[in-house]
Biopython code that builds the backbone (N, CA, C, O; Angstrom):
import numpy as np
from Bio.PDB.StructureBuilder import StructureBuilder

atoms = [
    (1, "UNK", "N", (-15.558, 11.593, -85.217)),
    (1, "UNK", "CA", (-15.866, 10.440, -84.379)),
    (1, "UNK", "C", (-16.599, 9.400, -85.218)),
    (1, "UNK", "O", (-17.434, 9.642, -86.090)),
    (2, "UNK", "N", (-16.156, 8.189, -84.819)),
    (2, "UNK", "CA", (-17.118, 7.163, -85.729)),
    (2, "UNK", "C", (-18.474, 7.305, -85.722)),
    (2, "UNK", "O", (-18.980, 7.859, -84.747)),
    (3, "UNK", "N", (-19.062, 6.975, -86.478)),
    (3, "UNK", "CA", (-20.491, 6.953, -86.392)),
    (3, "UNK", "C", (-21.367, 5.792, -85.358)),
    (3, "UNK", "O", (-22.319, 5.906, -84.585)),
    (4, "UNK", "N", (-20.583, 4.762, -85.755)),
    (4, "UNK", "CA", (-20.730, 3.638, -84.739)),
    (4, "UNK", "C", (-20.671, 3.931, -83.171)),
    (4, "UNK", "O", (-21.311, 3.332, -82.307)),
    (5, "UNK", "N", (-19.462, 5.332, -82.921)),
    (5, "UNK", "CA", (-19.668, 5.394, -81.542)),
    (5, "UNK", "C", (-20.994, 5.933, -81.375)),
    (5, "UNK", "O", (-21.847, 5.263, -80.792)),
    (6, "UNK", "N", (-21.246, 7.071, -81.827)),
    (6, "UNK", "CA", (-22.132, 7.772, -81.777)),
    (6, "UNK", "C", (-23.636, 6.932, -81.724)),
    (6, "UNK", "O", (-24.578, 7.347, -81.049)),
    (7, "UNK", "N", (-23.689, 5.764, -82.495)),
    (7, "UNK", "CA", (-24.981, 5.154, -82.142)),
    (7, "UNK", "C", (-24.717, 4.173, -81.146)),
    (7, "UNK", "O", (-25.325, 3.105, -81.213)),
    (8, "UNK", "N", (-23.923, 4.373, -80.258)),
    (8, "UNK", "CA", (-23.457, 3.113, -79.222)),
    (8, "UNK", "C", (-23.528, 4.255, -77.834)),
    (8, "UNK", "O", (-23.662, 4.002, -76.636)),
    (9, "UNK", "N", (-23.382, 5.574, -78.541)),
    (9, "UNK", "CA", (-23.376, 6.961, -77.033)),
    (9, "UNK", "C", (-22.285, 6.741, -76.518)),
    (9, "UNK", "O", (-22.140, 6.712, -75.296)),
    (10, "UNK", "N", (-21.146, 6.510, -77.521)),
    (10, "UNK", "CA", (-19.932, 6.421, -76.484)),
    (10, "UNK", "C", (-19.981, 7.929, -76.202)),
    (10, "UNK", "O", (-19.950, 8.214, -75.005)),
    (11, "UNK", "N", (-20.045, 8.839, -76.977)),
    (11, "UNK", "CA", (-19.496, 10.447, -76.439)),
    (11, "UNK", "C", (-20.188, 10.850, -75.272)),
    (11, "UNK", "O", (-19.750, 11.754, -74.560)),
    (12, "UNK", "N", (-21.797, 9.922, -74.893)),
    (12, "UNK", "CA", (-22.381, 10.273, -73.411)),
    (12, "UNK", "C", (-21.860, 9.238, -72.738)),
    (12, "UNK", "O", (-22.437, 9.412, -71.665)),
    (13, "UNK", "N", (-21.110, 8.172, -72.561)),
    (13, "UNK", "CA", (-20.272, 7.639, -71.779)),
    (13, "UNK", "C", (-19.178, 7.839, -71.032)),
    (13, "UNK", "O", (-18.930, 7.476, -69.882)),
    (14, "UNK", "N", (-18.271, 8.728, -72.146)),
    (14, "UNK", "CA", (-17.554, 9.655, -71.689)),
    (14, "UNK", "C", (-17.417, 10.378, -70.891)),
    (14, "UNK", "O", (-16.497, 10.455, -70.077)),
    (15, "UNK", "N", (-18.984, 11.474, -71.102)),
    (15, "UNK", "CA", (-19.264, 12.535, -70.514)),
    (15, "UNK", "C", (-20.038, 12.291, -68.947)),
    (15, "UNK", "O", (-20.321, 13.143, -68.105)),
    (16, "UNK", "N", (-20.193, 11.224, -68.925)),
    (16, "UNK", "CA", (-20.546, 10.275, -67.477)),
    (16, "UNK", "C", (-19.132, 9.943, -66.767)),
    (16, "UNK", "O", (-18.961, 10.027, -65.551)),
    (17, "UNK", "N", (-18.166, 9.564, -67.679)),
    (17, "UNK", "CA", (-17.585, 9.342, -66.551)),
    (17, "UNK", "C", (-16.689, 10.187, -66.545)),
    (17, "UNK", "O", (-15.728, 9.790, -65.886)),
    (18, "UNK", "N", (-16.516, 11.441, -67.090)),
    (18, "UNK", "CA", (-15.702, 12.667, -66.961)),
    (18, "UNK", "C", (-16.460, 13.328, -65.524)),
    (18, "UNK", "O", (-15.844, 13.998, -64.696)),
    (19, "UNK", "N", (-17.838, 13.000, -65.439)),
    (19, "UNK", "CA", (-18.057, 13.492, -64.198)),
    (19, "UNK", "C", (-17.965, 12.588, -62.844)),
    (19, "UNK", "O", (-18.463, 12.870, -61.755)),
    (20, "UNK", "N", (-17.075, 11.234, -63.241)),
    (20, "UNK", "CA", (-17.110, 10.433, -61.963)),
    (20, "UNK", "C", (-15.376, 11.681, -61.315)),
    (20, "UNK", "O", (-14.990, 11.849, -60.158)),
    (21, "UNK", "N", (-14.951, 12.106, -62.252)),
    (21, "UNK", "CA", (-13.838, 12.903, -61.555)),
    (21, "UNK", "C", (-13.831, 14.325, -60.925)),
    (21, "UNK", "O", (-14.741, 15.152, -60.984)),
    (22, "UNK", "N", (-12.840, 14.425, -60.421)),
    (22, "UNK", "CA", (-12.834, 16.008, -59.383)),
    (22, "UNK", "C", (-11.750, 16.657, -59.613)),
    (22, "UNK", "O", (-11.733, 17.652, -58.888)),
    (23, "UNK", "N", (-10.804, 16.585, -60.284)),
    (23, "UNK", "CA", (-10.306, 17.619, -61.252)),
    (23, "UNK", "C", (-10.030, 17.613, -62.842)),
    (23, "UNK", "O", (-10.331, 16.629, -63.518)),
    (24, "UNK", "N", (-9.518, 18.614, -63.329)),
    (24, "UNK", "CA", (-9.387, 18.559, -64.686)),
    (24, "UNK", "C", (-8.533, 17.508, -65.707)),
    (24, "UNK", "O", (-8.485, 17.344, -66.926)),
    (25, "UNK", "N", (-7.991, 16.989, -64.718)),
    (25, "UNK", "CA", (-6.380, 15.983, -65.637)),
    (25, "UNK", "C", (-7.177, 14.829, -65.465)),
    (25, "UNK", "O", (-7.107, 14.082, -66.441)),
    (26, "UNK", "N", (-8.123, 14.313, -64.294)),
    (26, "UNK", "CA", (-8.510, 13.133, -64.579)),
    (26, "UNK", "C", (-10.060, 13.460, -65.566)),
    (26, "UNK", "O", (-10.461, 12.464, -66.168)),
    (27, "UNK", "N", (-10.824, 14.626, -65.730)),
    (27, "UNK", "CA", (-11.590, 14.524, -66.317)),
    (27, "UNK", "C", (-11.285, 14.745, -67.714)),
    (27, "UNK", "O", (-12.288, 14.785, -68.426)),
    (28, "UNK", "N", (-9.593, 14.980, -68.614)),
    (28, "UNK", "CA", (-9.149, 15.316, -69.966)),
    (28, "UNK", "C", (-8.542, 13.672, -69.964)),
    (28, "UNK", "O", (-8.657, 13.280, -71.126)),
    (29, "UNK", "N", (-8.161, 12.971, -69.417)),
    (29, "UNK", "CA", (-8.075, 11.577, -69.590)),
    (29, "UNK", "C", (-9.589, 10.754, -69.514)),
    (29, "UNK", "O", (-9.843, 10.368, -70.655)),
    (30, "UNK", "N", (-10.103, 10.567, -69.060)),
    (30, "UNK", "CA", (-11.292, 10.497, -68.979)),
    (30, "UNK", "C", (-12.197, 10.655, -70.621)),
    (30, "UNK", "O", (-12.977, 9.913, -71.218)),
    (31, "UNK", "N", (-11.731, 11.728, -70.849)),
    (31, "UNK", "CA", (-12.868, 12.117, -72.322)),
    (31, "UNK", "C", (-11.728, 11.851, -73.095)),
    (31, "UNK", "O", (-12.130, 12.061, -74.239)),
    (32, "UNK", "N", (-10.465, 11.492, -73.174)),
    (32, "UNK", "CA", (-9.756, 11.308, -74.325)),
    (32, "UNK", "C", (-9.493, 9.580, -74.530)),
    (32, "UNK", "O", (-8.785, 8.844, -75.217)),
    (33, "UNK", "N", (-10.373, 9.484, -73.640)),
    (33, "UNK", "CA", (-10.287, 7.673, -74.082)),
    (33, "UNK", "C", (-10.903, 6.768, -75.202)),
    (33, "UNK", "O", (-12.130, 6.722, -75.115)),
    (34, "UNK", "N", (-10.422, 6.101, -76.141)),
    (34, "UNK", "CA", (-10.874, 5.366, -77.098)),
    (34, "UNK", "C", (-11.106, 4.371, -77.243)),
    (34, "UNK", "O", (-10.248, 3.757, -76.608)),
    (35, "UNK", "N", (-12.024, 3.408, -77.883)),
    (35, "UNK", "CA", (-11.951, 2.120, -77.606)),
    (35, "UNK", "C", (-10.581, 1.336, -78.357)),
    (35, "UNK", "O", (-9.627, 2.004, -78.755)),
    (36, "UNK", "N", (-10.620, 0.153, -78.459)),
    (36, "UNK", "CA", (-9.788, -0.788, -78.949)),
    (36, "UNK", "C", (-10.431, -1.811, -79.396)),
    (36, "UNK", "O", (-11.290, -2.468, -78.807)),
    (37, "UNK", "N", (-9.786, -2.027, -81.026)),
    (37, "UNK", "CA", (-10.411, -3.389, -81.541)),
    (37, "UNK", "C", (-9.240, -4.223, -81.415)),
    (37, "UNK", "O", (-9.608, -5.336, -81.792)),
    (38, "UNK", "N", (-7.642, -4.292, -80.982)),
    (38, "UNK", "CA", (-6.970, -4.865, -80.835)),
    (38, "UNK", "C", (-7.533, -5.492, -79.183)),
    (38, "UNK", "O", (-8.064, -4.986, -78.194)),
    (39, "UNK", "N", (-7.101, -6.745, -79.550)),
    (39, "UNK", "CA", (-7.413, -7.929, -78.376)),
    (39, "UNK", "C", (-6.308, -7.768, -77.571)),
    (39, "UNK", "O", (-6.480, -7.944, -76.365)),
    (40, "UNK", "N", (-5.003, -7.415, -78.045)),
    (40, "UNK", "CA", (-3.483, -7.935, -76.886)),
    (40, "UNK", "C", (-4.004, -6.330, -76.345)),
    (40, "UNK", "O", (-4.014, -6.218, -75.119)),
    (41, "UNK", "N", (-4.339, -5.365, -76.963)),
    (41, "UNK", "CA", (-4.430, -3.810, -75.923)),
    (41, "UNK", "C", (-5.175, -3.869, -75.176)),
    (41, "UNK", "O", (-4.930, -3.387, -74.070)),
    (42, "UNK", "N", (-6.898, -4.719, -75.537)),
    (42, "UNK", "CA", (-7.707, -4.526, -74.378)),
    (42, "UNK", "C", (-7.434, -5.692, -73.339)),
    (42, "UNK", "O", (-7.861, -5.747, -72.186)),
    (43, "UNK", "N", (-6.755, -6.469, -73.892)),
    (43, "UNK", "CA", (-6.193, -7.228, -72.438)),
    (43, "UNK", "C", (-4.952, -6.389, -71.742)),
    (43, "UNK", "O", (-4.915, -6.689, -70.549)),
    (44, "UNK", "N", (-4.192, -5.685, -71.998)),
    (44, "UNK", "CA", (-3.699, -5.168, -71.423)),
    (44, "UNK", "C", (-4.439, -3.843, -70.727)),
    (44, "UNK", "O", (-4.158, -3.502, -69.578)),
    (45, "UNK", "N", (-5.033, -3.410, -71.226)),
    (45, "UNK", "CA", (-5.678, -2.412, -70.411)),
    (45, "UNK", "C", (-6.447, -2.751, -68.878)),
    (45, "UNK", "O", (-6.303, -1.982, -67.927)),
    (46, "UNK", "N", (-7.422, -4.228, -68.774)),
    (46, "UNK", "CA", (-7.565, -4.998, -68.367)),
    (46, "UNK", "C", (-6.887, -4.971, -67.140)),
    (46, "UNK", "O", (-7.249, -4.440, -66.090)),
    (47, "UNK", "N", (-5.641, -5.738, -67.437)),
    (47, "UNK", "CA", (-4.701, -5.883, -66.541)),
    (47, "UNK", "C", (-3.883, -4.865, -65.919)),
    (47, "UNK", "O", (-3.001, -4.988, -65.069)),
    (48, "UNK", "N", (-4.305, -3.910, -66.457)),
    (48, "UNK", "CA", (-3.829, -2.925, -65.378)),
    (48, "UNK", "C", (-4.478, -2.468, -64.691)),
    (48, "UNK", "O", (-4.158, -2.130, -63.551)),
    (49, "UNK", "N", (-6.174, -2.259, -65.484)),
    (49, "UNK", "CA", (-6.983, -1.585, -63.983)),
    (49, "UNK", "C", (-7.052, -3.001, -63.007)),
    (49, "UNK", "O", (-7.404, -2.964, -61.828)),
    (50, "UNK", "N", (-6.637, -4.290, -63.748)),
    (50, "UNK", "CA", (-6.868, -5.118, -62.505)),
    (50, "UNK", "C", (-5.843, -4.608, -61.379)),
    (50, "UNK", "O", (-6.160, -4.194, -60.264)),
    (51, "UNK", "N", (-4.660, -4.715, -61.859)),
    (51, "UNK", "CA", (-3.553, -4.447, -61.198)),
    (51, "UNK", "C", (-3.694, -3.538, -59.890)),
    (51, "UNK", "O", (-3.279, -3.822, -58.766)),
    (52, "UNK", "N", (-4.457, -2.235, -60.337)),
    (52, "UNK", "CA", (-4.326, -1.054, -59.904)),
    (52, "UNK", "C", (-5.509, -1.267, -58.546)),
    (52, "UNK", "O", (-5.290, -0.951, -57.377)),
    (53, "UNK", "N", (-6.933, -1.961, -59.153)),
    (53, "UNK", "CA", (-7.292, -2.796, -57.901)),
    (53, "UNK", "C", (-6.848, -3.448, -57.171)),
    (53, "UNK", "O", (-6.856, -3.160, -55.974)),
    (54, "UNK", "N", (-6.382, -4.398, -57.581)),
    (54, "UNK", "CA", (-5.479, -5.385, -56.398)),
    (54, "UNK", "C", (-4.503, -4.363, -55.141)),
    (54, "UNK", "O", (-4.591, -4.395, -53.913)),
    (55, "UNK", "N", (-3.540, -3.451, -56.089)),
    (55, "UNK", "CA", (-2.919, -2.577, -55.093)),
    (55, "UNK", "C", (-3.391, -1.866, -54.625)),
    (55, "UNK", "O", (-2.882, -1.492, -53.569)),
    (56, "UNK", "N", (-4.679, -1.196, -55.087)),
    (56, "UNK", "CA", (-5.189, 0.137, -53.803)),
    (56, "UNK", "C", (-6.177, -1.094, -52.524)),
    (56, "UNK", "O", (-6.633, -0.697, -51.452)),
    (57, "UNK", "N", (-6.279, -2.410, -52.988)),
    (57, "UNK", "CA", (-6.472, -3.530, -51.635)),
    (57, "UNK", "C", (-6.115, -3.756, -50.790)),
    (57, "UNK", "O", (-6.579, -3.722, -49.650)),
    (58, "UNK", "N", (-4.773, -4.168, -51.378)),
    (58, "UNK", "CA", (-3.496, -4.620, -50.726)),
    (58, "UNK", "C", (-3.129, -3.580, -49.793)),
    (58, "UNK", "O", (-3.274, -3.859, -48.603)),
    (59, "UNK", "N", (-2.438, -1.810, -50.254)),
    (59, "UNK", "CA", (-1.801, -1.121, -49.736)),
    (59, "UNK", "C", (-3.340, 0.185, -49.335)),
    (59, "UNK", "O", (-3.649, 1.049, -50.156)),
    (60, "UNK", "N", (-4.003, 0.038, -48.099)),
    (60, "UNK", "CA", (-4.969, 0.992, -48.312)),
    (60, "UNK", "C", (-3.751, 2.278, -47.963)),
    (60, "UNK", "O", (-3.501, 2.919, -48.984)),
    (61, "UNK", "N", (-3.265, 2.573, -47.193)),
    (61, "UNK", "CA", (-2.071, 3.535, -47.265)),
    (61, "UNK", "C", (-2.391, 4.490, -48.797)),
    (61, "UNK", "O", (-2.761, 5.651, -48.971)),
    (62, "UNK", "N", (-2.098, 3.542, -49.596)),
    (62, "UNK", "CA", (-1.830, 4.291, -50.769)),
    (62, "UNK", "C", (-3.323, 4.838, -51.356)),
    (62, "UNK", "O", (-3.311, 5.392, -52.456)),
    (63, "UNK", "N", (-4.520, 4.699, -50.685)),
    (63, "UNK", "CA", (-6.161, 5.148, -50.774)),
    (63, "UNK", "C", (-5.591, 7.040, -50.789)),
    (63, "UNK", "O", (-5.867, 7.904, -51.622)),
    (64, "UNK", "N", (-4.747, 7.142, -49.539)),
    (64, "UNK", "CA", (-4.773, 8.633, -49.577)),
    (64, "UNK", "C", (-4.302, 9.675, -50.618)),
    (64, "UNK", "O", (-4.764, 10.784, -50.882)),
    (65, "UNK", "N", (-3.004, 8.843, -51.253)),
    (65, "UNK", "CA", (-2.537, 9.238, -52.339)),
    (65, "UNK", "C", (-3.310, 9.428, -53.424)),
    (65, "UNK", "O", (-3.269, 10.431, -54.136)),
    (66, "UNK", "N", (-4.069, 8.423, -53.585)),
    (66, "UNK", "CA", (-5.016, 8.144, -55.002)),
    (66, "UNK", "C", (-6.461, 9.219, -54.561)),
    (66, "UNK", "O", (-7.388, 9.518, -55.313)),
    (67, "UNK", "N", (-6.284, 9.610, -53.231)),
    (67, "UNK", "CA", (-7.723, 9.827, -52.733)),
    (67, "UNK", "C", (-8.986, 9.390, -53.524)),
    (67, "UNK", "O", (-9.691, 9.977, -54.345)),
    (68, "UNK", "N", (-9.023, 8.002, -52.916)),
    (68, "UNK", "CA", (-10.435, 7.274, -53.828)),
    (68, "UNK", "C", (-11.487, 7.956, -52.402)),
    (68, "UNK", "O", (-11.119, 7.687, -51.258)),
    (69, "UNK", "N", (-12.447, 8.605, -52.565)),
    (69, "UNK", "CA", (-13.833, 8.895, -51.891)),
    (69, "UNK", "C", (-15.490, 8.812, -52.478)),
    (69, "UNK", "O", (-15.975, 9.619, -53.271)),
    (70, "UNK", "N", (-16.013, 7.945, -52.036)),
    (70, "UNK", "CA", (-17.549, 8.280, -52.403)),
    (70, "UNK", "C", (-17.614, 7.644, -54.432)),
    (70, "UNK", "O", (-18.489, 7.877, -55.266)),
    (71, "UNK", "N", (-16.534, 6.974, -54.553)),
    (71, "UNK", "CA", (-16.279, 6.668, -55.914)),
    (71, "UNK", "C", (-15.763, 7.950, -57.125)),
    (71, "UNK", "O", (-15.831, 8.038, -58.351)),
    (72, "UNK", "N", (-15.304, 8.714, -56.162)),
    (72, "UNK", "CA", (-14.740, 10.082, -56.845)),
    (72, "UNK", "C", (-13.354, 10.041, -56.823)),
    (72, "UNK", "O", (-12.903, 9.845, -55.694)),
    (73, "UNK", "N", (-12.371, 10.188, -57.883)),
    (73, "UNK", "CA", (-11.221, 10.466, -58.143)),
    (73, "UNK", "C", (-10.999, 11.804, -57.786)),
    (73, "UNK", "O", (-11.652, 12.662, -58.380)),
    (74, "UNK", "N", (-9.978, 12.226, -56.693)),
    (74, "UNK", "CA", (-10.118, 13.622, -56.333)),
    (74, "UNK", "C", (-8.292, 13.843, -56.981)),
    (74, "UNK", "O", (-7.498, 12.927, -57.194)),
    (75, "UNK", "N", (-8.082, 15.131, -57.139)),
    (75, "UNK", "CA", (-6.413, 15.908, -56.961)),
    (75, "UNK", "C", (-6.048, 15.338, -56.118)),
    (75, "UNK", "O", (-6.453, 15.249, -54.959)),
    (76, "UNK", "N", (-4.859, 14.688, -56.878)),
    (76, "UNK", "CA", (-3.857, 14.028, -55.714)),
    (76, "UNK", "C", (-2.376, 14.513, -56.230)),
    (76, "UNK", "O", (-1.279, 14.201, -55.767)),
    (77, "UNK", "N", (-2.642, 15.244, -57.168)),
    (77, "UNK", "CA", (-0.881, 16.145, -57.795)),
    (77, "UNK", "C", (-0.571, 16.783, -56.593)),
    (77, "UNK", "O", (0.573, 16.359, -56.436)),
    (78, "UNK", "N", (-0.809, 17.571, -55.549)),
    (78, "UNK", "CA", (-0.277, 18.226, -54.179)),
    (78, "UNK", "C", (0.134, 17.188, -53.554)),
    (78, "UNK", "O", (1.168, 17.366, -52.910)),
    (79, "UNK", "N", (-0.396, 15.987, -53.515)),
    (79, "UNK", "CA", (0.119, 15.046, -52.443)),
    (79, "UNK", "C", (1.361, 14.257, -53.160)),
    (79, "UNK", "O", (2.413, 14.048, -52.555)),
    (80, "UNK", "N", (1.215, 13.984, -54.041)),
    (80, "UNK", "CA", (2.441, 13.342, -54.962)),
    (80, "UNK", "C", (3.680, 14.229, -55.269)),
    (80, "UNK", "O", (4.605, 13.783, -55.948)),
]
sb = StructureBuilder()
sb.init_structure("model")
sb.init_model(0)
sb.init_chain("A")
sb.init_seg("    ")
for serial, (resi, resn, name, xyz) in enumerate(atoms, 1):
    if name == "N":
        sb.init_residue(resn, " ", resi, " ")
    sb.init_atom(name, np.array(xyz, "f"), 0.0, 1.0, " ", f" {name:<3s}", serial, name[0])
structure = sb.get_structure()
């Protein structure tokens, strides 16, 4: 790991938000995330969690699928 993360605590950032999740696939995405010094990726990244806001707005329907609760990402592979 860079050293730079390490004095920035990305690896306890991680480990914060590996616990905003409630099962294992969103907490191994979660800790396998990296930053980006490319500008066109972190705008695209951007734009998708915008995206992904706008639609769980738009369609609350689709809240159950995603089961957003209490700011917890729960298992939603049974429902999908």
């Amino acid at each position: 790991m860079n050293r730079h993360w390490v004095t920035l605590e990305y690896p306890e950032i991680l480990k914060r938000l590996a616990q905003y999740t409630d099962f294992s696939g969103g907490a191994e995405l979660a800790s396998a995330l990296l930053p980006t010094s490319d500008h066109r990726e972190a705008r695209e990244r951007l734009a998708l969690t915008r995206e992904a806001c706008l639609l769980l707005d738009a369609r609350p329907d689709l809240h159950s699928v995603v089961c957003m609760t209490s700011g917890r990402l729960q298992n939603a592979r049974s429902t999908v």
